[in-house]
N, C-alpha and C positions, 0 to 999 in steps of 0.2 A: 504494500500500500504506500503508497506518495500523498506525504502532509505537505497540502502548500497554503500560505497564509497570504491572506486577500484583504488589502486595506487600501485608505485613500480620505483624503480631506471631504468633508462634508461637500456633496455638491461635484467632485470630482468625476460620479459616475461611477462607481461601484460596486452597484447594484447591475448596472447593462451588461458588464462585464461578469457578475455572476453567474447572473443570467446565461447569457452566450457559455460559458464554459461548462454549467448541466446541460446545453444542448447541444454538445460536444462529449457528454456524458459522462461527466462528471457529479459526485457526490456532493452538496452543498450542506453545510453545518452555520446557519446565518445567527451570528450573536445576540443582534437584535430583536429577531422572533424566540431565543431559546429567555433572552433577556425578559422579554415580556410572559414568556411561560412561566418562570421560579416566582416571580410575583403576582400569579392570577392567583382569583379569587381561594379562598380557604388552602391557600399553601404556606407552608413554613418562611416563604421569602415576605410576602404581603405583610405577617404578621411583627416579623422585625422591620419591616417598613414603619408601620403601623406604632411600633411601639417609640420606635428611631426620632420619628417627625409629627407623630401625632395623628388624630382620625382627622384632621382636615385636609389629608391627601387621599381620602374615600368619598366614591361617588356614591350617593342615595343607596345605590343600590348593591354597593359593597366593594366595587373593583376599584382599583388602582383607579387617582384621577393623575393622569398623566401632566397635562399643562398645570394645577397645582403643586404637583412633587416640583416640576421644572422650574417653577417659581421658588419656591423654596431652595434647590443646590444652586442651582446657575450663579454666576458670581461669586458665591462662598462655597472657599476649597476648602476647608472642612467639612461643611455640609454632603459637598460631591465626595471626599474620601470616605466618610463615613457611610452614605450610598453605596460607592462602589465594592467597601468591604463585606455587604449584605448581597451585591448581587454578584460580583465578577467569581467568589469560590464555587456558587452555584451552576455557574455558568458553564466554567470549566468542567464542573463534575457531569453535568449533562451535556459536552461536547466529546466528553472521555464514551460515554454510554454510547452515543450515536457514533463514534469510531468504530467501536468494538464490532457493530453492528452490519459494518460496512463491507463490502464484497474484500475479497484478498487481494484482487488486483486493480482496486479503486483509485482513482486518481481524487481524494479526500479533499475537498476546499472549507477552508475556515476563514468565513465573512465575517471578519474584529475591528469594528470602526476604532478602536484603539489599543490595536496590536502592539502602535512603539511604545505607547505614553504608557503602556503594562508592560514592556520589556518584554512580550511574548516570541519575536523573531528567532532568535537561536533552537526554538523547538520546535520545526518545522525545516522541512527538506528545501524548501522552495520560498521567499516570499515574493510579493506582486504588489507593487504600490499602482493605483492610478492617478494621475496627477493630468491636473487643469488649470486654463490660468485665472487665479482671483476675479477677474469681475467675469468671466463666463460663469464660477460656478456661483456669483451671487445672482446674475438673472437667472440662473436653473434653481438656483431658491427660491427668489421670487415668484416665478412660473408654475412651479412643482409642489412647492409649500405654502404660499400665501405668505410668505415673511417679508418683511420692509427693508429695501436693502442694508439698513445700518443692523437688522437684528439678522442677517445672514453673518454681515461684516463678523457679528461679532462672537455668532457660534466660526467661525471660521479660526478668527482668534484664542480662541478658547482652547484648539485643539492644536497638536503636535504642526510646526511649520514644515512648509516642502522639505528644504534641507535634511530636517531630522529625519523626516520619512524617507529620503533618496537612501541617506546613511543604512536604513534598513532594507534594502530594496535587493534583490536579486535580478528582477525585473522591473523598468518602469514602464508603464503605457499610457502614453499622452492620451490625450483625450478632448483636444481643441476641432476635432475633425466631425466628419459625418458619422450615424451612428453604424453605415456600411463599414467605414475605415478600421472603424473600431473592432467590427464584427471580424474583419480580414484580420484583423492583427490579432485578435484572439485564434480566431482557427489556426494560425499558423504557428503560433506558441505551444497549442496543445499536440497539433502535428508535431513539429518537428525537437520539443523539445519534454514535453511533462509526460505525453505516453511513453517514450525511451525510458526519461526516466525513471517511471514508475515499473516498469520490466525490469531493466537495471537492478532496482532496489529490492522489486522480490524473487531476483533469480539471485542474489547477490554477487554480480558481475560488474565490471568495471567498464565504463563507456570508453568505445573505442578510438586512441590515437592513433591515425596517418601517418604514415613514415614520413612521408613527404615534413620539406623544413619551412619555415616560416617567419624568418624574425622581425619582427615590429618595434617601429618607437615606444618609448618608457610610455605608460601609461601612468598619470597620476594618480587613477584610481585603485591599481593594484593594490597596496597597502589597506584601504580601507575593504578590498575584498577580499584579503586574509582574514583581516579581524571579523569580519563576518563568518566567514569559513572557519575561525578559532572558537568563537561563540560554539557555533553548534558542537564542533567535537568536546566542547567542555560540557554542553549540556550533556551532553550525552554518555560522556563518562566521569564526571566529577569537575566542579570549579577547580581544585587544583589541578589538573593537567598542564607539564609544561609544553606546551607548543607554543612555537616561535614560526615567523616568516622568513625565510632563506633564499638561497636562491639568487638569480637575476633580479627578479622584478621586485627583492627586495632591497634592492640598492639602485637609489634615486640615479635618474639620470641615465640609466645604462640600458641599450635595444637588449632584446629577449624575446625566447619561444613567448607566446601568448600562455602558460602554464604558470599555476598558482605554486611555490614550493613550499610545503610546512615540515615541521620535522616535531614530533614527537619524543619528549624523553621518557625512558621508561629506567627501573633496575636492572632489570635482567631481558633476557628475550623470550623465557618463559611467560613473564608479565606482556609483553607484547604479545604472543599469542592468546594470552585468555583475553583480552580486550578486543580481538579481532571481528568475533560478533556483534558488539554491540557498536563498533564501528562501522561494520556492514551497514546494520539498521540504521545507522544516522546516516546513512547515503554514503560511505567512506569504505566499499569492499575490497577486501586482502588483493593482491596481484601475489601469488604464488610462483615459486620456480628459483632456477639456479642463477640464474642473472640478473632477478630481484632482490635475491635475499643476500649475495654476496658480492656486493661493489667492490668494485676496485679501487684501494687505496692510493698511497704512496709508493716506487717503484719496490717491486717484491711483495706488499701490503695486500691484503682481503679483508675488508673491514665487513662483519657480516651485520646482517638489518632484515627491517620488514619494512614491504613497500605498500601502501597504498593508493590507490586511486579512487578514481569518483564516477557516482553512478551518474551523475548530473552531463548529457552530453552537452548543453551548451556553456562550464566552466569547467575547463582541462584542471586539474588539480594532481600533484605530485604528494603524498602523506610519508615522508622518511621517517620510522621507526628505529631510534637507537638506543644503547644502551649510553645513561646520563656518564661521562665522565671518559666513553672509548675515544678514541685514534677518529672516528669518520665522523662521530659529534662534535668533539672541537674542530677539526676540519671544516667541516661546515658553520659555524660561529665564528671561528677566524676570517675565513675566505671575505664572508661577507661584514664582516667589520671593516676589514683592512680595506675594500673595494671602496667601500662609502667615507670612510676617512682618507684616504692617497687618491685626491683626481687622479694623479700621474699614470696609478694602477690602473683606475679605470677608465681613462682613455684608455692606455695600449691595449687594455682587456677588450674597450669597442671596437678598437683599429683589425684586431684579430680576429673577433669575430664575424666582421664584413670578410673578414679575408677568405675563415673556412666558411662561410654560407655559399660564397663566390663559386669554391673549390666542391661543392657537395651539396647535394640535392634532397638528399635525406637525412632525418634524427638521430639516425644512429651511425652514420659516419660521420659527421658532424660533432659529436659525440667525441667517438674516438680522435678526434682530431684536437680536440681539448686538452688532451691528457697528459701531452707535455707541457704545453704552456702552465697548468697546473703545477705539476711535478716543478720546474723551475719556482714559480711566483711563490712555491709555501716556503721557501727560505728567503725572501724577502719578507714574507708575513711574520715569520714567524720572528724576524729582525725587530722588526715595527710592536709587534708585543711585546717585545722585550723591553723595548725602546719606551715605553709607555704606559708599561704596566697592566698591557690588556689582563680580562681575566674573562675567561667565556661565560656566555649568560649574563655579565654586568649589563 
């Protein structure tokens, strides 16, 4: 099953895009309708309502009166915490229910108008922001809801800004277009990227890299899509987990495969294998074999590891599993220290790599054509530590 989390500012459109994605056929689990269920009449949620803010948020006739509650939190964030502590556990506990429920190879949507502002993103395979621009989604307020444009203004205000939600976003979908455009770019999302993954995820298989090479300008989002990518594997197996971002793309300024690199510290490599499942499950399946699990070090060196990959075909991701303190972990902590502190390294490290992309048309000679320029630069690294007192993981 593939959990993907579906948000977007009031007015953004969120709802079309739900839409369109059960008719693509997909599972919908909407916050909103579960939200209004824990506090219908004669339920446990109504009655801490009730008790929370008083019977003058009951209509005549017992139910929730919805526009008095919202007079009462709106503007006071106490008021709204203490709301949200009555309804969001409930919320959850009956989006767990309707999980459980769900076919095995569901493509699972959870509609959470306040996914970020609840820090929910790391526990979901996928998330999907839609995003629109401010005064379209106050006339679809106006239009849609009968709100005046300053009381759209100012639920708008109220909730998490673009920014914060891009930072969460896996995917973004504009939403300034037709509601065709809209429809297209969902079909094609679910095509060519959410059913993969969700097969990926319950075969526990890794989505497949192209020999073929490909290097790209620094992207300055990389960084921020590690740490989303670190998020989730922490959720998934404990906030302590050391993982770090390594790699090219973690050193600003320098072209790179389009591959995300994270590296996992574990104690032993035994610990690495019992965590390999529940890595799976978070979208992160094992790559097994002899040329995963035993990199090549230093000349003469085999520094053995666990590799992972990602079920996700549209973000290549590289997961190195080492043990905290060997030969191929500081290896990797130094390289990319020393790149990002010495421009000098890291230009000739860029000059080089134009050189072998020129020379080689695939990843794995490309690859191997790395392996001296390496083999030399770690006695300059290793200078530069010295020199400075690196100490890995500072």
């Amino acid at each position: 099953m593939l959990k993907v989390g579906l948000t977007g500012g009031i007015g953004a459109g969120k709802s079309a895009v739900a839409k369109r994605l059960v008719a693509n056929g997909a599972v919908l689990v909407d916050s909103d309708v579960l939200a209004r269920e824990v506090v219908a009449a004669g339920t446990s949620g109504l009655a801490e309502v009730v008790d929370a803010f008083g019977a003058g948020v009951l209509t005549p006739a017992g139910d929730l009166d919805r526009p008095a509650l919202g007079a009462r939190v709106f503007g006071d964030d106490e008021a709204r915490r203490k709301l949200e502590q009555i309804i969001h556990p409930r919320v959850r506990s009956r989006a767990v229910e309707l999980a459980h429920a769900a076919p095995v190879d569901a493509i699972l949507v959870n509609d959470v108008p306040l996914l970020v502002e609840t820090g929910q993103a790391p526990s979901y395979h996928l998330v999907i922001v839609v995003e629109a621009d401010r005064d379209r989604r106050i006339r679809r307020l106006e239009e849609t809801r009968g709100m005046t444009a300053d009381q759209a203004a100012a639920r708008i205000a109220a909730q998490a800004d673009d920014e914060q939600r891009r930072a969460a976003a896996d995917v973004l979908l504009e939403n300034n277009g037709t509601l065709d455009d809209l429809h297209a770019r969902v079909d094609l999302l679910v095509r060519e990227r959410l059913r993969p993954f969700e097969e990926h995820v319950r075969l526990g298989t890794a989505a497949r890299l192209g020999p073929e090479l490909r290097l790209v300008e620094p992207d300055p989002t990389w960084p921020a899509q590690a740490d989303r990518l670190i998020a989730r594997i922490r959720h998934a197996i404990g906030a302590e987990a050391a993982v770090t971002h390594i790699g090219s793309t973690a050193v600003p300024g320098l072209p790179a495969k389009d591959i995300i690199d994270l590296m996992l510290a574990v104690r032993t490599l035994d610990e690495a294998d019992a965590l390999a499942a529940r890595l799976g499950q978070a979208g992160f399946p094992r790559r097994s074999g002899e040329w995963f699990d035993n990199a090549r070090g230093l000349p003469g060196q085999t520094w053995p590891k666990r590799l992972h990959g990602t079920a996700d075909p549209g973000r290549p991701v590289h997961l190195h599993v080492r043990v905290s303190g060997s030969p191929g972990w500081r290896f990797a902590l130094l390289m990319r220290d020393h790149l990002r502190a010495v421009p000098a390294a890291r230009d000739e490290y860029t000059a080089a790599k134009a050189a072998w992309a020129a020379e080689h048309t695939d990843r794995y000679a490309y690859g191997e054509a790395k392996e001296p320029w390496f083999d030399a630069e770690a006695q300059a690294a290793d200078d530069w530590a010295e020199s400075t007192g690196w100490c890995p993981g500072q």
